[in-house]
N, C-alpha and C positions, 0 to 999 in steps of 0.2 A: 764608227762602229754602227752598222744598222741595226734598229730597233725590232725584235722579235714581234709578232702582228698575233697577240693570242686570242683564241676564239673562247677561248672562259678560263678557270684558273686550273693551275696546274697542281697533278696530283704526287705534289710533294713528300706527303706519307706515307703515302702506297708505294712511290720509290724508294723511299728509305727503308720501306718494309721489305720490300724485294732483293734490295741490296744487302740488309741483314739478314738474310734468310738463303742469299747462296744465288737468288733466282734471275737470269738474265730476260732480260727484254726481246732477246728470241725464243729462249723458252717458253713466255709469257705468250708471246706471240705463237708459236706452236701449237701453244695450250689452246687457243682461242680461235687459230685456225686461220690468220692474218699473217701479213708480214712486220718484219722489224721494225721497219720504217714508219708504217699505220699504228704503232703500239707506240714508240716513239710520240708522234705526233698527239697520239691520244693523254698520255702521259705528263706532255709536255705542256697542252695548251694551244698546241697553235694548228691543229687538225682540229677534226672531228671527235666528239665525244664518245666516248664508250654505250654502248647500248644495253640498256636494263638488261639484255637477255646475257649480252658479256661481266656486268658488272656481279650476278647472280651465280656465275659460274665461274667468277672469282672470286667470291664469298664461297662457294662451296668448297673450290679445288685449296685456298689457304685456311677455309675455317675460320674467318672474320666477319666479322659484322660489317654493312654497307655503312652504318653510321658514321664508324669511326675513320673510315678511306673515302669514301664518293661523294655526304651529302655535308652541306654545311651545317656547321653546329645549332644555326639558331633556327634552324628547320626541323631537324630530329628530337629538337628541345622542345617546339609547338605544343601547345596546349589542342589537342584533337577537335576543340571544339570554337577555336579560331580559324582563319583561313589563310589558307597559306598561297603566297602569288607564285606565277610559274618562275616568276624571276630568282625566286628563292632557293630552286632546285641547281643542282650542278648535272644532275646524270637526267637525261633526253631519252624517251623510246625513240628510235627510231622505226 
């Protein structure tokens, strides 16, 4: 079996949320104005990341917070007045 080649981790909550909630991964894709495939990938880990301007307009369009789907927990938990590396981040402007 070959080994999936992921480009960062994959958003495993955000699918279970979508899943429970009825939403397909073309919809999503619809929503966002992408294909299935590109949503897929983004989803999965092994594309490209979702771009702040998409992850924003998937907090709007479900009414969730970025914290609790996109960013890792010990970066949202940051003390504001520590510094946080880029490697900490999961979601990329593009």
């Amino acid at each position: 079996m070959k080994e999936l080649k992921r480009r960062h981790t994959p958003y495993t909550k955000f699918k279970a949320y979508l899943f429970e909630n009825g939403c397909s991964q073309q919809e999503l894709a619809t929503m966002l104005g992408k294909s299935r495939y590109a949503v897929n990938q983004n989803l999965n880990g092994t594309g490209g990341d979702f771009s702040l301007k998409e992850v924003r307009k998937m907090c709007a369009i479900f009414s969730i917070p970025a914290d609790d789907f996109f960013i890792y927990p010990q970066v949202s938990k940051t003390k504001q007045s520590e510094e946080v590396t880029h490697e900490q981040f999961v979601v990329h402007s593009n």
